[in-house]
C-alpha positions as a Markdown table, in Angstrom:
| # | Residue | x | y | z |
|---|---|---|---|---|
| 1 | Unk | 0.0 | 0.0 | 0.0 |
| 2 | Unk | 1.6 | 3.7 | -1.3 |
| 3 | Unk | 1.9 | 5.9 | 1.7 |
| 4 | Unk | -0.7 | 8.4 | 2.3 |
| 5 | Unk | 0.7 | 12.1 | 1.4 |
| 6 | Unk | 1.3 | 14.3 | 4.5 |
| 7 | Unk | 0.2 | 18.2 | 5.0 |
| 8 | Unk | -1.8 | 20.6 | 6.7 |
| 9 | Unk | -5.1 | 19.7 | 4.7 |
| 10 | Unk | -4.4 | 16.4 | 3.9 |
| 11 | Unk | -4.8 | 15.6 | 7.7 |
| 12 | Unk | -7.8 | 17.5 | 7.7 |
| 13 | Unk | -9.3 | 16.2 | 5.9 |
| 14 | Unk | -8.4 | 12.6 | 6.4 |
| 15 | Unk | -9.4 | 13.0 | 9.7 |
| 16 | Unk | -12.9 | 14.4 | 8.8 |
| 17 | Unk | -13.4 | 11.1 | 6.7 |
| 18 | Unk | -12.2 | 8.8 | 9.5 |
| 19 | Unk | -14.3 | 10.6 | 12.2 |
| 20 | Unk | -17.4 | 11.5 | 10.2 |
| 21 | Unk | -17.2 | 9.3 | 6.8 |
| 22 | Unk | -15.6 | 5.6 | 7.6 |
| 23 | Unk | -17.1 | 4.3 | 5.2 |
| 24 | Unk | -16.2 | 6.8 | 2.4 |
| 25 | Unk | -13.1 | 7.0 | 3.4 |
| 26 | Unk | -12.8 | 3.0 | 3.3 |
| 27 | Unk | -14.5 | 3.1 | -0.1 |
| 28 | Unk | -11.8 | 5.7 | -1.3 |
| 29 | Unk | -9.1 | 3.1 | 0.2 |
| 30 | Unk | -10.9 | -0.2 | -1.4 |
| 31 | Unk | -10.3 | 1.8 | -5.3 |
| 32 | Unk | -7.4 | 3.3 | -4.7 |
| 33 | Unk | -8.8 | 7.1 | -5.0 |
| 34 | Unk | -7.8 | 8.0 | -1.6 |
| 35 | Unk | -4.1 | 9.0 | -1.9 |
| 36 | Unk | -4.8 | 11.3 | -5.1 |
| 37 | Unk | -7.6 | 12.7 | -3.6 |
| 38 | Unk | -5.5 | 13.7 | -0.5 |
| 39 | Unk | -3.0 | 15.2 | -2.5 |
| 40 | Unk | -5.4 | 17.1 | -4.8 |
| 41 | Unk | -7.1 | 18.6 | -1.1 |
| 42 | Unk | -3.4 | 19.6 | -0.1 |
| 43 | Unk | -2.7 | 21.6 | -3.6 |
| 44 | Unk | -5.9 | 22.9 | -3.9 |
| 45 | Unk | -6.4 | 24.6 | -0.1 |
| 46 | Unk | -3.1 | 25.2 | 0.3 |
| 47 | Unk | -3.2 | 27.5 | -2.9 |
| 48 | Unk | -6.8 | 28.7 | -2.2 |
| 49 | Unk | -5.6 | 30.1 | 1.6 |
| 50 | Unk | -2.8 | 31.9 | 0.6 |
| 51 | Unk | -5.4 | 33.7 | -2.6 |
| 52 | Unk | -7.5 | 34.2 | 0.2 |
| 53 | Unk | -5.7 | 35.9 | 2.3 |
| 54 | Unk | -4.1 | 38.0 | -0.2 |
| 55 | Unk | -7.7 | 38.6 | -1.0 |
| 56 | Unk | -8.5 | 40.0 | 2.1 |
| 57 | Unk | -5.4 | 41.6 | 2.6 |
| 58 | Unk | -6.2 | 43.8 | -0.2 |
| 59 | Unk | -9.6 | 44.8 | 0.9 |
| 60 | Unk | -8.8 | 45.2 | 4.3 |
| 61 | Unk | -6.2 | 47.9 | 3.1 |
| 62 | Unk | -2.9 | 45.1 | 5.0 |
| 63 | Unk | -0.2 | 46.3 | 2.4 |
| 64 | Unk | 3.1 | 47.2 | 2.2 |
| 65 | Unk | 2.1 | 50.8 | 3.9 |
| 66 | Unk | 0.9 | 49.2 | 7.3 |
| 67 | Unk | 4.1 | 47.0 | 7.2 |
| 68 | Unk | 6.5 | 49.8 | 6.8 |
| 69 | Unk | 4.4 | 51.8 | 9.3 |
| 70 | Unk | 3.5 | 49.5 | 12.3 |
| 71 | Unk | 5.1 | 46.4 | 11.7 |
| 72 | Unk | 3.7 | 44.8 | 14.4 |
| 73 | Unk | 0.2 | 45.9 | 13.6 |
| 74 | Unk | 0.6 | 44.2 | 10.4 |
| 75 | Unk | 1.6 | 41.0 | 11.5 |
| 76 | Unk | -1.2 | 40.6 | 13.8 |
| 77 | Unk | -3.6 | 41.5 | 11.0 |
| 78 | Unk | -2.0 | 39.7 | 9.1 |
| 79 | Unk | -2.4 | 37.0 | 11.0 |
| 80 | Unk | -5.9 | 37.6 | 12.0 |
| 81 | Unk | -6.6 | 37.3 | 8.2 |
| 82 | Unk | -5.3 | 34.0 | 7.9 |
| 83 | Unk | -6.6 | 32.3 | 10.7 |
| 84 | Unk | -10.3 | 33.2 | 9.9 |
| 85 | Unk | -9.7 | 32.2 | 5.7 |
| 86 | Unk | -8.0 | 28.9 | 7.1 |
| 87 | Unk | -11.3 | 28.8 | 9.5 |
| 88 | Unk | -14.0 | 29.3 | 6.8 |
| 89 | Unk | -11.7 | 26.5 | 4.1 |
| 90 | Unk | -11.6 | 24.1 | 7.5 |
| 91 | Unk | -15.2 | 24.3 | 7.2 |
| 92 | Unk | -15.3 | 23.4 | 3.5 |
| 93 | Unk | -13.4 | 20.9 | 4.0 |
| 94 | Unk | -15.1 | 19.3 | 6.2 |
| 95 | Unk | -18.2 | 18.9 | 4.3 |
């Protein structure tokens, strides 16, 4: 059996399928989809968070500006910023 890929989402999300869909997840296993899907959740999320954020940066006025300004400030926004987009994607990816 290949090795399941390894990431941020990829554990998500394999741990939304063991805890809320066994037997999709065993399904996925039995057909030998699970390991590509995994790896197309990591490249996908992991992409989509950081367009997110820079997204939201961009609205929210975060730029280079702020940084040179209050340094600080814009990490914490920045920050801020990413941990609700990687809260909203947890929740799509959980679905």
């Amino acid at each position: 059996m290949e090795e399941l890929p390894h990431g941020e989402w990829t554990d998500i999300r394999y741990n939304y399928l063991a805890e809320e869909k066994p037997d999709l997840l065993a399904a996925m296993q039995a057909n030998g989809e699970l390991i590509k899907h995994l790896q197309e959740v990591e490249d996908y999320y992991g992409e989509r968070l950081w367009d997110l954020v820079e997204s939201q940066m961009e609205r929210e006025g975060v730029d280079d500006e702020l940084k040179a300004r209050d340094p600080l400030g814009w990490v914490g926004r920045v920050n801020n910023i990413r941990a609700s987009v990687k809260e909203q994607l947890i929740a799509e990816i959980c679905q």
